[in-house]
C-alpha positions as CSV (number, residue, x, y, z in Angstrom):
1,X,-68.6,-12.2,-18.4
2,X,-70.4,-12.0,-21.8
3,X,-70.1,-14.9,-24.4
4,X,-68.3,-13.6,-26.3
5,X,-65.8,-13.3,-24.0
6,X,-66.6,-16.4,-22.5
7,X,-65.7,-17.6,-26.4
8,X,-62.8,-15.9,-26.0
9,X,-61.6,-17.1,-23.0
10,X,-61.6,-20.7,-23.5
11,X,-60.5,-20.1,-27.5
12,X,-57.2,-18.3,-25.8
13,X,-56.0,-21.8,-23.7
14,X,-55.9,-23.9,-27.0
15,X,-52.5,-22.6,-26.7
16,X,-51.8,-25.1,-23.6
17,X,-52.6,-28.0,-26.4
18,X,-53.8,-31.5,-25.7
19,X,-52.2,-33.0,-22.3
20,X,-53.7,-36.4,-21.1
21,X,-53.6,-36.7,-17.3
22,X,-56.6,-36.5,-15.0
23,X,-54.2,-34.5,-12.0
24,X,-54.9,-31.3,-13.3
25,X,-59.0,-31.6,-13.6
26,X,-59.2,-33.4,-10.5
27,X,-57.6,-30.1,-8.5
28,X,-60.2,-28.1,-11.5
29,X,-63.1,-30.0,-10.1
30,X,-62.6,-30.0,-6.7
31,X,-62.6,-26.4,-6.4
32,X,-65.6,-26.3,-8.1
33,X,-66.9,-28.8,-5.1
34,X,-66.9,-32.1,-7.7
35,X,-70.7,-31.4,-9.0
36,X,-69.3,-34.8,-11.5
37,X,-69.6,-36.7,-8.2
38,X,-73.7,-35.5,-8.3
39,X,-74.8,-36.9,-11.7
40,X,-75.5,-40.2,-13.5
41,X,-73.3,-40.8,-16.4
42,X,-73.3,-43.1,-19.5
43,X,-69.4,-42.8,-20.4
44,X,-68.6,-43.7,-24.4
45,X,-65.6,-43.6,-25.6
46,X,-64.0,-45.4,-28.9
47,X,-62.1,-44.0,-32.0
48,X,-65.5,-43.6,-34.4
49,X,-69.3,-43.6,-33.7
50,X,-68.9,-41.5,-30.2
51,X,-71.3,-39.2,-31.2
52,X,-73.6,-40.5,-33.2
53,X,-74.4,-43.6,-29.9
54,X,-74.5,-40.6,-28.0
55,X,-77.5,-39.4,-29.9
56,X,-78.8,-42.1,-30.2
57,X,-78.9,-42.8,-25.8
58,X,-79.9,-39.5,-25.1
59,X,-83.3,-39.7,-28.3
60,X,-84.1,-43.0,-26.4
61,X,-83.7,-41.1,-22.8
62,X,-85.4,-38.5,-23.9
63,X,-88.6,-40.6,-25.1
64,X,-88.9,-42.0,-21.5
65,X,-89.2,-38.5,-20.1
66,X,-85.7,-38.2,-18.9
67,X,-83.9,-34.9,-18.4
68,X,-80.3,-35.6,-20.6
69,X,-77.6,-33.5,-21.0
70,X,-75.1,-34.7,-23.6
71,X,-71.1,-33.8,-23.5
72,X,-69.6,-34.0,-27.3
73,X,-67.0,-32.8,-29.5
74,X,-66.3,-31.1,-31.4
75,X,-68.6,-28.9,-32.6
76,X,-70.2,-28.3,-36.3
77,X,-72.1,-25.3,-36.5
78,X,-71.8,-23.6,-33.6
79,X,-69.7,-24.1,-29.9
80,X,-72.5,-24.3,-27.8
81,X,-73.6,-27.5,-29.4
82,X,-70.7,-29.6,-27.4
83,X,-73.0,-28.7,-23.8
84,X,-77.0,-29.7,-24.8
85,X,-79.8,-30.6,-23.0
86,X,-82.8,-32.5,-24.4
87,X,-81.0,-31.6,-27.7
88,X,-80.6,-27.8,-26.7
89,X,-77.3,-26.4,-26.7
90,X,-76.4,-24.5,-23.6
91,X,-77.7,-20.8,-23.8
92,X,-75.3,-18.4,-24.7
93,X,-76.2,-16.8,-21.1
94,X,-75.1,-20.2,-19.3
95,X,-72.4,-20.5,-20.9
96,X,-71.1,-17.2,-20.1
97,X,-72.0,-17.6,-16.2
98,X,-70.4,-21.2,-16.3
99,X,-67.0,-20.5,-17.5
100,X,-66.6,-17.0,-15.5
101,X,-67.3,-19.4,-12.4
102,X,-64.6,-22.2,-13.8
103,X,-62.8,-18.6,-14.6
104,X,-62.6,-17.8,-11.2
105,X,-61.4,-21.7,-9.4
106,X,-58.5,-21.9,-12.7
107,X,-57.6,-18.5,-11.4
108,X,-57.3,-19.6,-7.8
109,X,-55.7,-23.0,-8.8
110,X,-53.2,-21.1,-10.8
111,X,-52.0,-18.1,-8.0
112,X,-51.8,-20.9,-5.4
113,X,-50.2,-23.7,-7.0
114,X,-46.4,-22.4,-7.7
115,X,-45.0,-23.6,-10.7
116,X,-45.7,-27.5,-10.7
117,X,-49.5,-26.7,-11.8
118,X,-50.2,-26.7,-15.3
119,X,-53.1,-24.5,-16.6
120,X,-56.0,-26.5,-17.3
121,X,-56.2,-27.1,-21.4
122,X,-58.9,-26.0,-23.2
123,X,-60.6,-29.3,-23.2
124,X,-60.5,-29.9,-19.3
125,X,-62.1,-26.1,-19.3
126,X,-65.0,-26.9,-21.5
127,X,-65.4,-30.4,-19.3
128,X,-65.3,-28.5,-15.9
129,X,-68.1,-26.5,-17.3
130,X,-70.7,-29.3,-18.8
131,X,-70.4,-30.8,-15.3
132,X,-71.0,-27.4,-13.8
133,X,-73.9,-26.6,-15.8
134,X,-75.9,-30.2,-15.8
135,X,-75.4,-30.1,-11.9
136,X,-77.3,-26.7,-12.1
137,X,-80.0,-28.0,-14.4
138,X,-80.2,-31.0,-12.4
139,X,-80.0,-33.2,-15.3
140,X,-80.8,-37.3,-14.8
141,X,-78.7,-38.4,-17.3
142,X,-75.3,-37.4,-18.6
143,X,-74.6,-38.8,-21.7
144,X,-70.9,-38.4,-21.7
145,X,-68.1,-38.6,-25.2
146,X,-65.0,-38.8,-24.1
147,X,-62.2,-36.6,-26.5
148,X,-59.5,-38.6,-27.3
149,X,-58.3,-42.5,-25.4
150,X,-60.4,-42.6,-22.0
151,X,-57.8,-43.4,-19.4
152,X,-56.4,-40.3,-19.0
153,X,-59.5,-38.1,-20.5
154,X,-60.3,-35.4,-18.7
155,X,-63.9,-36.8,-18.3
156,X,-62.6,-39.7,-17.6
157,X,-62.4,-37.8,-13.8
158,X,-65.8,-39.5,-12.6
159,X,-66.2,-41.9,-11.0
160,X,-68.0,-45.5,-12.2
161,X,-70.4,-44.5,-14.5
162,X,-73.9,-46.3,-14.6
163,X,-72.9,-47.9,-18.0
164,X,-69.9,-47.0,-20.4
165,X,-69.6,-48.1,-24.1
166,X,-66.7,-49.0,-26.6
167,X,-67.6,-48.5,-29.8
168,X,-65.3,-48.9,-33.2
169,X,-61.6,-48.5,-32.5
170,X,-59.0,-48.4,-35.0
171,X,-56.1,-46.7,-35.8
172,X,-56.3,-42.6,-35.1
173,X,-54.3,-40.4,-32.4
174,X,-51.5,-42.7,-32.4
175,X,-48.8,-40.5,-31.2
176,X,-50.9,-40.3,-27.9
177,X,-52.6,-43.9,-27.2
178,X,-50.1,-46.3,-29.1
179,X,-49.5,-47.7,-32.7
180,X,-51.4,-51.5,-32.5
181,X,-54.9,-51.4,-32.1
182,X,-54.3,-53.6,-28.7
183,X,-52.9,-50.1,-27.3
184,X,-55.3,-48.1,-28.3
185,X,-58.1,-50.3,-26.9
186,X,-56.3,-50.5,-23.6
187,X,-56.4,-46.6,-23.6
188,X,-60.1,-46.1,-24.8
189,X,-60.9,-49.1,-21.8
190,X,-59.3,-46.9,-19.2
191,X,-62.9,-46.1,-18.8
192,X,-63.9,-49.4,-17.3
193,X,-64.3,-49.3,-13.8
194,X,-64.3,-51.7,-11.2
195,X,-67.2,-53.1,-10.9
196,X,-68.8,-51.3,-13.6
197,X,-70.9,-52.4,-16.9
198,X,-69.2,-52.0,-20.4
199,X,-71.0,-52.6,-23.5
200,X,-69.0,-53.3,-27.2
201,X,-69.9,-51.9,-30.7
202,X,-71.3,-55.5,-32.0
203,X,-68.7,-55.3,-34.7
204,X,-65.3,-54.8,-32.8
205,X,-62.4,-55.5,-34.1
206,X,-61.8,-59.0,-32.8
207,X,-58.1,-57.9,-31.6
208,X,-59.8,-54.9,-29.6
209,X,-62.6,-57.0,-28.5
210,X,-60.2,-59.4,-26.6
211,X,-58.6,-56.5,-24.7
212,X,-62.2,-54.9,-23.7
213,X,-63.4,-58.6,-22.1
214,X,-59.9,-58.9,-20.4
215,X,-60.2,-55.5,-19.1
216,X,-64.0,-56.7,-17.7
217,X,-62.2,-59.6,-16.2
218,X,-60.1,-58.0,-14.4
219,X,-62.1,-55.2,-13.1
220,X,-64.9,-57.1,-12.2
221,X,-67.1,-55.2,-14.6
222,X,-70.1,-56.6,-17.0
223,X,-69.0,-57.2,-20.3
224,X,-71.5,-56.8,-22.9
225,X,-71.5,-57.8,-26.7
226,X,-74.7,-57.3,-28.5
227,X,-75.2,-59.7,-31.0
228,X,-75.0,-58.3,-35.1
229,X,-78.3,-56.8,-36.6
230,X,-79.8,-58.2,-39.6
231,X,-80.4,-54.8,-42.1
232,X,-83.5,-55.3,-44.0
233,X,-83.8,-52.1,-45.7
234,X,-81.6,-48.7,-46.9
235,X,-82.6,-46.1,-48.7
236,X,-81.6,-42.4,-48.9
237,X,-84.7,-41.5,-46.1
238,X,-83.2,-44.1,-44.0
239,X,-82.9,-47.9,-42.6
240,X,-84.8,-50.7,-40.9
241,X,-82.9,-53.4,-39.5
242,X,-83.6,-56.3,-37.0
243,X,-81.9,-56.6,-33.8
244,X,-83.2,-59.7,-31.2
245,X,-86.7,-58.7,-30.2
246,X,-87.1,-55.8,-31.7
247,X,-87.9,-56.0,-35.2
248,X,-88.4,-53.5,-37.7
249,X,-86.4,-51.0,-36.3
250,X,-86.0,-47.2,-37.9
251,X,-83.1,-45.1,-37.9
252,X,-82.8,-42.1,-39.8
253,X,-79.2,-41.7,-39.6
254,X,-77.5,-42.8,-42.9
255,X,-75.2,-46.3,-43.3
256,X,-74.5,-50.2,-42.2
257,X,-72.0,-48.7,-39.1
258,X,-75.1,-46.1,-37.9
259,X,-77.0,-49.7,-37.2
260,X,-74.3,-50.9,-35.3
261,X,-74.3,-47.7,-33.1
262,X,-77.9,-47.7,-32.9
263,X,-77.6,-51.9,-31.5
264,X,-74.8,-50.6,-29.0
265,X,-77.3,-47.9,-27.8
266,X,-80.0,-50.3,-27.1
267,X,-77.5,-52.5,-25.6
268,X,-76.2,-49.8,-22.9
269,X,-80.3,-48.8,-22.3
270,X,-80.9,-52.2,-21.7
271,X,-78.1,-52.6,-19.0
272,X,-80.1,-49.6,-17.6
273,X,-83.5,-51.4,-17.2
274,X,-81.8,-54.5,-16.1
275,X,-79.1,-53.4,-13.4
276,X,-80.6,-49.9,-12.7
277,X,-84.5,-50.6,-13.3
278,X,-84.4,-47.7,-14.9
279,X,-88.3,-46.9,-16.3
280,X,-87.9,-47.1,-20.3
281,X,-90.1,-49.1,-22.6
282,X,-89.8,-50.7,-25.9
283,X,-91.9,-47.7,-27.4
284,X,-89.0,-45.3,-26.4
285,X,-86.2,-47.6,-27.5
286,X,-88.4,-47.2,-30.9
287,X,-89.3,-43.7,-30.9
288,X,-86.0,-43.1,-29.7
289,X,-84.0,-44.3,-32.8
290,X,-86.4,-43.1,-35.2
291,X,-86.4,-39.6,-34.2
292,X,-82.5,-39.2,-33.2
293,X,-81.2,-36.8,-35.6
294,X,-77.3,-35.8,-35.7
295,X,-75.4,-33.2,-37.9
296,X,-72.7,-33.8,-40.1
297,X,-73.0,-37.8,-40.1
298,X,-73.2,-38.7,-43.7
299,X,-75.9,-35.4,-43.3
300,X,-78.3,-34.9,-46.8
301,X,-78.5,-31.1,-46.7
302,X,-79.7,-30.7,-50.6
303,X,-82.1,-33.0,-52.7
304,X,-81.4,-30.7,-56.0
305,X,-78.4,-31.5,-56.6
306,X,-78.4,-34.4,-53.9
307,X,-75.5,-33.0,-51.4
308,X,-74.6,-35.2,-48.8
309,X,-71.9,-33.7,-45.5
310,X,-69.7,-36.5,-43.6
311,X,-67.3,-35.5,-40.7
312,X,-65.6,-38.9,-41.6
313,X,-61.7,-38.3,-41.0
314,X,-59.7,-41.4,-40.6
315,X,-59.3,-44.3,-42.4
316,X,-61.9,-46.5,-41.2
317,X,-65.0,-44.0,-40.9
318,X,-63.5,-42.9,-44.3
319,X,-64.1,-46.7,-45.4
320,X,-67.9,-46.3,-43.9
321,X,-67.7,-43.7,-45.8
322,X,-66.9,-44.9,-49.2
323,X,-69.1,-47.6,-48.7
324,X,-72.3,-45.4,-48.1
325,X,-71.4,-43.5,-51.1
326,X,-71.4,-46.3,-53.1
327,X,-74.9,-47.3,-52.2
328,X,-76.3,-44.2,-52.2
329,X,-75.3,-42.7,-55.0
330,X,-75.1,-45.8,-57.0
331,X,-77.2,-43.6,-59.7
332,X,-75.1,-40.6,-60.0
333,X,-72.1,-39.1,-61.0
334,X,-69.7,-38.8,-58.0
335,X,-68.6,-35.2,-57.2
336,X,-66.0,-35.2,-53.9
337,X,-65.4,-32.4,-52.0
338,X,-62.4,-33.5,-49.3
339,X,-60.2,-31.4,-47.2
340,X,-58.0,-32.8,-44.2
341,X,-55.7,-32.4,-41.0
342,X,-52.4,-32.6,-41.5
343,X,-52.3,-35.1,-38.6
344,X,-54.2,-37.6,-39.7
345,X,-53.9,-40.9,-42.2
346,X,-54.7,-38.2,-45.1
347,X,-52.7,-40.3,-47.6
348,X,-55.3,-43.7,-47.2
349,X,-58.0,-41.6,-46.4
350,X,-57.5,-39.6,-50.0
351,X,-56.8,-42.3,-52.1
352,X,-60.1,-43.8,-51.0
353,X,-62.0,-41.2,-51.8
354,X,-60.3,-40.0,-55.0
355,X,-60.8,-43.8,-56.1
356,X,-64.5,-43.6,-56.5
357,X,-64.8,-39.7,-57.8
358,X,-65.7,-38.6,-61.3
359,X,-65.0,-35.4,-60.3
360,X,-62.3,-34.5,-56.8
361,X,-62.4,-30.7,-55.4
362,X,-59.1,-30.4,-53.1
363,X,-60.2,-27.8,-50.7
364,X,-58.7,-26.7,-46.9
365,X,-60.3,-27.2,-43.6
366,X,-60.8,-24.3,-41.0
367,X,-58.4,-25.0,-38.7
368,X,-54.3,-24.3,-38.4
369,X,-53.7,-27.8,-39.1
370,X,-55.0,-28.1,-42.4
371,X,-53.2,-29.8,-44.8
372,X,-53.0,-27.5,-47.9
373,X,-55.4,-28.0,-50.9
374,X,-52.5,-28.3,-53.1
375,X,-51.6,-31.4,-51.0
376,X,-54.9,-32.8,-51.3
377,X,-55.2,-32.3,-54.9
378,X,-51.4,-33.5,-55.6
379,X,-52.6,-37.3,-53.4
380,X,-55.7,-37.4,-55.2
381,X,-54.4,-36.8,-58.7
382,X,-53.0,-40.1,-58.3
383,X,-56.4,-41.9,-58.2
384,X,-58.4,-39.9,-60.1
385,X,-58.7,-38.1,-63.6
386,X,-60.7,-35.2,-62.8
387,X,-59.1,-33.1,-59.9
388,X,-59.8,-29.4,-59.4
389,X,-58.0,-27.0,-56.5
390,X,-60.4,-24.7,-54.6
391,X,-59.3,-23.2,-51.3
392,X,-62.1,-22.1,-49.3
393,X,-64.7,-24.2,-48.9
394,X,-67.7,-22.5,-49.7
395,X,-66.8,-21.6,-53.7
396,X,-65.7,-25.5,-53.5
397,X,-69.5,-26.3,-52.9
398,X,-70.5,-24.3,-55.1
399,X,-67.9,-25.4,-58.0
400,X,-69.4,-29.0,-56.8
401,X,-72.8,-27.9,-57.8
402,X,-71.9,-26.8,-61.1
403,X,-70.1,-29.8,-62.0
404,X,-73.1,-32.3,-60.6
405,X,-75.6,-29.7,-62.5
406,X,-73.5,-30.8,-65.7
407,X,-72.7,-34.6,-65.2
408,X,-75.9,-35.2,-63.2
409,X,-73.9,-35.6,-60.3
410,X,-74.2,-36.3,-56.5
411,X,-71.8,-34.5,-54.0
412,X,-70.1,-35.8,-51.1
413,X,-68.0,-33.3,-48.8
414,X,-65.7,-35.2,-46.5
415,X,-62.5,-35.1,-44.5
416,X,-62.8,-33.2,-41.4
417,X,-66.1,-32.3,-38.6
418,X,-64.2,-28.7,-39.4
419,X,-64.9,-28.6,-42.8
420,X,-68.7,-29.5,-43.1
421,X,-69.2,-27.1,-40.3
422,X,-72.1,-24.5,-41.3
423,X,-72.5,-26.3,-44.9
424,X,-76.0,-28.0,-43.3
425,X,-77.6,-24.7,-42.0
């Protein structure tokens, strides 16, 4: 199997959709002899910040000479991304020679099951083979974002995990994991095991907070709640900030909520030292942060004019959003460039953003579910004076430069992880 058809191949079961239900990967993994049962995992799940905690465990990891492979989605630039090692994305070679393998067991599966076994979805194929390839690279670490909820996640198929995190929940995916943030938090805690250690975002919602310490309670697990961070400096190059012991802490990663994913990292490498005596120093926790770098999350891709990418997509990373906009381009004119899903909070999340743009360029994501730019533009002409229609992407971004050019502008690009993918390369 070449990539490309590797590509190919998993591309081609998007058609089995999103099903949430850990039968089907179990029988997926135990044909491929359960190589999840052989690794170390720190499990995060929550509704934003997944990814950018991630990064943020696996740059401190990494620092204390740790082997890490890291599990996210989706992608930005390129599929390989979601499968990386020490920050390298799976080759295209191991790739190709990890999903003919997981190929060959979903074949199997499928000719002997009759027809009570459903095919495995593209996400429980692309799981099947991170495990599968960090078994073979003997990874020490596997830093671990689970897709969507937890309980019923396809990663959520291993077993207790050396630590899991919660970080922010609110509302998103509520046709599958409930309509009150209670539900949802119940869902994203189904990765709490029994007698496992969870740590929580230091700024939980209070309502989900309650339901991740009940959920310790009864499972006999640690619950850990790191206490809030004092920020003592932000600029466009980054932020220092306070947390306990450490002080003067660096994070290049831009806004107040990348803190407060940075404080829940510490948190879960601290549980490491203290229940696992795992070897990592203060210098690493430092170096760590500092040097963690992660694409699309309120990204600056241009100085001239200042261009900044955000994968931000519901309401409440929207909010973060808005928020770091306002402080960063306090200075400048405000050109937006927002596209969205059709299946998410796109009414809020437009308004939001069309409230604080000079200038708003409706645009379409890549993917089937966009909502149309016409839509976009029809929502944000509510909210804002200055709104422009401009299909594809790329001539939006560059219509965005013209107009910042002219007004001395700044551009933000928001709305989807699908629409800022390739604008930072």
């Amino acid at each position: 199997m070449t990539h490309e058809q590797a590509i190919e191949y998993i591309h081609s079961t998007l058609k089995f959709g999103s099903v949430l239900g850990l039968d089907n990967i179990r029988e997926l993994m135990g044909r491929l002899g359960n190589p999840q049962k052989k690794l170390r995992f720190i499990h995060v799940a929550g509704t934003n910040g997944k990814g950018s905690t991630c990064a943020f465990v696996t740059g401190i990891l990494m620092n204390a000479g740790f082997s890490v492979g890291m599990f996210i989605s989706p992608y930005v630039n390129e599929f390989n991304e979601r499968i990386q090692i020490n920050r390298e994305n799976i080759s295209d070679e191991d790739l190709a020679n990890c999903t003919a393998k997981v190929k060959v067991a979903i074949d199997e599966m499928m000719a002997e099951g009759g027809e009570d076994v459903q095919h495995p979805t593209e996400f429980e194929i692309v799981t099947a083979i991170g495990f599968l390839y960090f078994l073979e690279q003997n990874v020490d670490y596997v830093v671990l974002e689970v897709g969507m909820g937890g309980r019923l996640d396809a990663t959520n198929v291993i077993d207790v995990p050396h630590v899991c995190a919660i970080t922010s929940i609110s509302f998103d995916h509520m046709e599958y994991l409930g309509d009150t943030i209670e539900k949802i938090a119940a869902e994203k805690c189904g990765i709490i095991k029994h007698g496992g250690i969870a740590v929580c975002y230091p700024m939980q919602n209070p309502s989900a907070a309650r339901v991740i310490e009940q959920e310790c309670l009864e499972k006999d697990a640690i619950f850990i709640f790191p206490e809030e961070p004092e920020i003592r400096d932000m600029d466009i190059y980054g932020t220092i900030f306070d947390y306990g012991r450490y002080k003067n802490l660096k994070i290049s990663l831009l806004g107040e909520h990348q803190v407060h994913n940075a404080v829940t990292a510490i948190a879960v490498v601290e549980a490491l030292i203290e229940h696992w005596d795992a070897e990592i120093t203060t210098d690493d926790i430092y170096d760590g942060l500092e040097q963690t770098i992660f694409p699309g999350r309120f990204e600056v891709i241009n100085d001239e004019p200042l261009t900044i990418i955000d994968g931000a997509h519901n309401t409440e990373s929207i909010s973060a959003f808005v928020k770091s906009v306002e402080e960063y381009l306090a200075d400048y004119s405000r050109v937006v460039v927002m596209g969205m899903l059709k299946d998410k909070e796109y009414n809020d999340c437009i308004k939001l953003v069309a409230e604080l743009a000079d200038v708003f360029i409706a645009t379409m994501v890549d993917n089937p579910r966009s909502l149309p730019a016409e839509e976009v533009a029809k929502i944000a002409g509510k909210y804002c004076n200055n709104v422009v229609v401009c299909g594809d992407k790329w001539e939006a971004l560059e219509l965005a430069e013209d107009y910042a050019l002219d007004i001395d502008g700044g551009i933000a690009v928001c709305g989807s992880l699908y629409l800022i993918g390739g604008l930072g390369e």
